[in-house]
Backbone as ProteinMPNN parsed JSONL, in Angstrom:
{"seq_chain_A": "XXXXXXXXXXXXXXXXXXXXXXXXXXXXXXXXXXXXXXXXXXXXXXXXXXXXXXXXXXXXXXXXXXXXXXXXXXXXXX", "coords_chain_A": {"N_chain_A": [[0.841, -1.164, 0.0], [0.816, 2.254, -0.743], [1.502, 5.555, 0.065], [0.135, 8.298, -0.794], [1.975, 11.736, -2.736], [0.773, 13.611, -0.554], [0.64, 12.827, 1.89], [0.977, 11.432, 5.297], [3.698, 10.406, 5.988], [7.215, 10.592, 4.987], [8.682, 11.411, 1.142], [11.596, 9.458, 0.896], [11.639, 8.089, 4.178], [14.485, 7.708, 5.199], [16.293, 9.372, 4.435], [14.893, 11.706, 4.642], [14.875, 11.369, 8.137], [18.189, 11.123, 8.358], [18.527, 13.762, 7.546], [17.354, 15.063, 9.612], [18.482, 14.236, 11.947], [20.86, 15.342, 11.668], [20.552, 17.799, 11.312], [19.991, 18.578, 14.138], [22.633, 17.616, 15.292], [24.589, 18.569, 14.284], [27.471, 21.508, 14.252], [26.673, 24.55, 15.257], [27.366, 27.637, 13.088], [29.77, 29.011, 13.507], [31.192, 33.037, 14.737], [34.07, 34.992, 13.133], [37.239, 34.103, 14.094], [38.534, 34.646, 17.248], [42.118, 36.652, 17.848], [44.656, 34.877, 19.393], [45.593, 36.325, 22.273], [48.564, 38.555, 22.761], [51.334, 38.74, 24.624], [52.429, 41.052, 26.592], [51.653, 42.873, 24.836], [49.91, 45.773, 24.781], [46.386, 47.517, 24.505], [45.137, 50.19, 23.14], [42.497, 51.236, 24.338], [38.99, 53.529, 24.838], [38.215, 54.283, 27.747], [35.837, 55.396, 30.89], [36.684, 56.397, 33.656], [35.791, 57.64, 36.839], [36.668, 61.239, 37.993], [37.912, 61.35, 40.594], [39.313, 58.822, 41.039], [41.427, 58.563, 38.603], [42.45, 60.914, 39.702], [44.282, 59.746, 41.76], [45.461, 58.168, 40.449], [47.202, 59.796, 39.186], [48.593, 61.374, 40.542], [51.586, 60.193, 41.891], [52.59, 60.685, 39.573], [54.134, 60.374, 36.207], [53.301, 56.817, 34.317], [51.076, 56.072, 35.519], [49.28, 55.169, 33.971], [49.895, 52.26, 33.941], [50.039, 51.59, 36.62], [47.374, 51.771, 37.071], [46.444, 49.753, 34.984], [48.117, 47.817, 36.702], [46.213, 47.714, 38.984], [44.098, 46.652, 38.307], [44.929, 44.611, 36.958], [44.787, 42.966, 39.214], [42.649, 43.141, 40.379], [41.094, 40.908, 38.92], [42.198, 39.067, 39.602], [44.724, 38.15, 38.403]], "CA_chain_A": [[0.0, 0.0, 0.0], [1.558, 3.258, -0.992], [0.971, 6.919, 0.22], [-0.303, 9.766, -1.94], [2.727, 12.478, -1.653], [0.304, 14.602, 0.816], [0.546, 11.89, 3.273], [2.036, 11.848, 6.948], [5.533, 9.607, 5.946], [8.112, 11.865, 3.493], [8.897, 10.144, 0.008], [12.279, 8.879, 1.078], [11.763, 8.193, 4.982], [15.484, 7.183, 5.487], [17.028, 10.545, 3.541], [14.615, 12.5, 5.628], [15.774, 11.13, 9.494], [19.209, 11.37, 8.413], [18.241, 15.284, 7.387], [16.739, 15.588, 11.012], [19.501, 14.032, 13.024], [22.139, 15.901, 11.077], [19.862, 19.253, 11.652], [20.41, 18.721, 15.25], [23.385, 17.225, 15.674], [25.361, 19.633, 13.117], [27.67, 22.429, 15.091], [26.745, 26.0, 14.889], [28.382, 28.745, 12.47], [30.343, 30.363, 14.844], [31.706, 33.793, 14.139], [35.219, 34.623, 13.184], [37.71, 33.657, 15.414], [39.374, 35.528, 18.06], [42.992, 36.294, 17.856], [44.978, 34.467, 20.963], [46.431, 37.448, 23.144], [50.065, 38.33, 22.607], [51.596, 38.948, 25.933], [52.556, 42.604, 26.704], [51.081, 43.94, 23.496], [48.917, 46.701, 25.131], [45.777, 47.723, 23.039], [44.709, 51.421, 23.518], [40.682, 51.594, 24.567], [38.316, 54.619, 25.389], [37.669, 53.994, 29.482], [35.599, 56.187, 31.77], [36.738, 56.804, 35.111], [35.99, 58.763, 37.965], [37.725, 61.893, 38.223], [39.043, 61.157, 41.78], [40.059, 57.386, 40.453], [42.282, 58.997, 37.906], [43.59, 61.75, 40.1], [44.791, 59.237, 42.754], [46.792, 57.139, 40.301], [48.285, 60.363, 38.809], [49.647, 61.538, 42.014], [52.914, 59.884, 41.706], [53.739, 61.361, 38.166], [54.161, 59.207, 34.995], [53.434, 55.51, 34.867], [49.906, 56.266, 36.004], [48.046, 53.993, 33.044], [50.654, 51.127, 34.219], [49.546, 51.652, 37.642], [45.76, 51.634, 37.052], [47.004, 48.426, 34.474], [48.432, 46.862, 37.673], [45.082, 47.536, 39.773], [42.984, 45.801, 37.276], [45.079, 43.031, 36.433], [45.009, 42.282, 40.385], [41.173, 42.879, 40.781], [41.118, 40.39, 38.244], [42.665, 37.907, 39.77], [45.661, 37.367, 37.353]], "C_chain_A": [[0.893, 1.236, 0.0], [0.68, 4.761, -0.228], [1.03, 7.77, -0.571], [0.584, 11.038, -1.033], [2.073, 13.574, -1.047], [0.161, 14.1, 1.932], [1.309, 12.086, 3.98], [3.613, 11.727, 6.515], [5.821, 10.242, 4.552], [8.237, 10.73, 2.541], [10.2, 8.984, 0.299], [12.384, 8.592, 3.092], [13.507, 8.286, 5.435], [16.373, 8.695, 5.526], [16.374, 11.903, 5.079], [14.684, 12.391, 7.431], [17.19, 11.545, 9.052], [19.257, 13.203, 8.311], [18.224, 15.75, 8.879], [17.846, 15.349, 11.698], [20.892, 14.852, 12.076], [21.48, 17.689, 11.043], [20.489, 19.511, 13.287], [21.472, 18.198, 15.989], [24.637, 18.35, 14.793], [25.993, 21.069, 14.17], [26.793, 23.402, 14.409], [27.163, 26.612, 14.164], [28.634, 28.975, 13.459], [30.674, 31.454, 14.049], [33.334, 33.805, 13.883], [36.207, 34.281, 14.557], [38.555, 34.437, 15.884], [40.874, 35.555, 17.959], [43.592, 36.237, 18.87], [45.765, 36.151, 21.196], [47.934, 37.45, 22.982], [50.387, 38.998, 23.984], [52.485, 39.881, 25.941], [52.608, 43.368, 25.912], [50.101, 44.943, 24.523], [47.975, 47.67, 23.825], [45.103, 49.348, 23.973], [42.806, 51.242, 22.985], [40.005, 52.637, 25.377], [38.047, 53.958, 27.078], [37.417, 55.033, 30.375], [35.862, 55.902, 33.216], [36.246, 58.018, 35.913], [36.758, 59.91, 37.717], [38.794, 61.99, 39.755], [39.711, 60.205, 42.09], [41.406, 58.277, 39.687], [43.035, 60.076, 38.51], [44.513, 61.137, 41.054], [45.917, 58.554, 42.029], [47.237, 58.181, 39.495], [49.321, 61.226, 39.3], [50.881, 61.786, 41.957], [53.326, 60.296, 40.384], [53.238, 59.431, 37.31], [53.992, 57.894, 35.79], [52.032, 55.062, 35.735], [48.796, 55.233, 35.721], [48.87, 52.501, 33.614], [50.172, 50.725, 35.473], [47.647, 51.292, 37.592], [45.396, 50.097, 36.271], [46.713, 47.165, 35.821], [46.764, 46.484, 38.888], [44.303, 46.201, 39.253], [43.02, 44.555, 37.044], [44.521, 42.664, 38.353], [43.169, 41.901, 41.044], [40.669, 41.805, 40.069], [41.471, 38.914, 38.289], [43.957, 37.356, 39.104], [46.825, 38.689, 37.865]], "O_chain_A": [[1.793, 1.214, 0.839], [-0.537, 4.866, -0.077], [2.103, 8.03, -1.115], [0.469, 11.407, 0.136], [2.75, 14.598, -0.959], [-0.332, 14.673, 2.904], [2.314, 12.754, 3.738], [4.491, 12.583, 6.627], [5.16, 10.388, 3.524], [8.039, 9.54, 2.786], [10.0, 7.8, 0.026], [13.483, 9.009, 3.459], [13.679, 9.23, 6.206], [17.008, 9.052, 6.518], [16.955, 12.559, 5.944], [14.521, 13.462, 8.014], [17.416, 12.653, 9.539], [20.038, 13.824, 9.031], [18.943, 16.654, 9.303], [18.341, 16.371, 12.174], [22.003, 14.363, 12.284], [22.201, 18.626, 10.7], [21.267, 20.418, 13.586], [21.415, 18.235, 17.218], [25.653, 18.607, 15.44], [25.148, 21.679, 14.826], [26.269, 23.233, 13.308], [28.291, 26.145, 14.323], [27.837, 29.166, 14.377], [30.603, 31.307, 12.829], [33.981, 32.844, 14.299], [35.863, 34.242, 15.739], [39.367, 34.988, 15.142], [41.279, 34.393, 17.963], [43.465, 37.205, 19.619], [46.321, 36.858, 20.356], [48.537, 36.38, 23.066], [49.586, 39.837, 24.396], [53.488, 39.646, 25.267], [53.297, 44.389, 25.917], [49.384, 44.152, 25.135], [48.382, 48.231, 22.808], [44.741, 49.435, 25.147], [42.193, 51.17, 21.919], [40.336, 52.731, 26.559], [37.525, 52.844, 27.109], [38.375, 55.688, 30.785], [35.14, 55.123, 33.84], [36.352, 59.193, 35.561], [37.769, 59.608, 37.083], [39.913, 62.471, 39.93], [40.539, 60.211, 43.002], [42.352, 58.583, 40.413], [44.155, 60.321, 38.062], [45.535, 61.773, 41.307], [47.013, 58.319, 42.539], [47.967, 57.631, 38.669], [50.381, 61.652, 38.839], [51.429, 62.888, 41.951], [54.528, 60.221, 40.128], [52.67, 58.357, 37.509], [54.224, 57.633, 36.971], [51.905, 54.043, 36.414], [47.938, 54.687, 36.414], [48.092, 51.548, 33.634], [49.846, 49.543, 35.576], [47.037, 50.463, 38.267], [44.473, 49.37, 36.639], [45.89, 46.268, 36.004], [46.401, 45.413, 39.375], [44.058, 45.11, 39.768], [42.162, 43.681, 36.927], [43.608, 41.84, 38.377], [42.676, 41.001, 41.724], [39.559, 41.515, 40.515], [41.242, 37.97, 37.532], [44.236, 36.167, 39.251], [47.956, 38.736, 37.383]]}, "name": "protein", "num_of_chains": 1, "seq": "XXXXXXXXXXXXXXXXXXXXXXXXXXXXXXXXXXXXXXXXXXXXXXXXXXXXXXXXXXXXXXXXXXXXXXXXXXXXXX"}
């Protein structure tokens, strides 16, 4: 007994499971990929502070962004 193709079961059942489990088993696109960190490249980024944050670590003179650096890495854990 055959089904008329408006019936429940697809024409090739077999073709169409393998479709389904390869729908949901199939990774993601991801986007591009990140490039690994080079270690003491420093990348210049806009950052708002406080003005009485920034006057405390410019206090001591130069060496201020290195200092505010060092905070960060440490709040940071690393």
């Amino acid at each position: 007994m055959s089904r008329s193709p408006g019936g429940r079961r697809p024409p090739d059942p077999l073709k169409a499971a393998e479709a389904a489990f390869k729908k949901v088993t199939a990774k993601p696109v991801e986007g591009p990929l990140k490039a690994p960190a080079i270690p003491g490249v420093k990348e210049t980024v806009p950052l708002r502070i406080d003005q009485d944050i920034l006057e405390y670590f410019q206090e001591d003179g130069p060496g201020w962004q290195d200092r505010i650096n060092a905070a960060l890495r440490k709040a940071a854990g690393k």
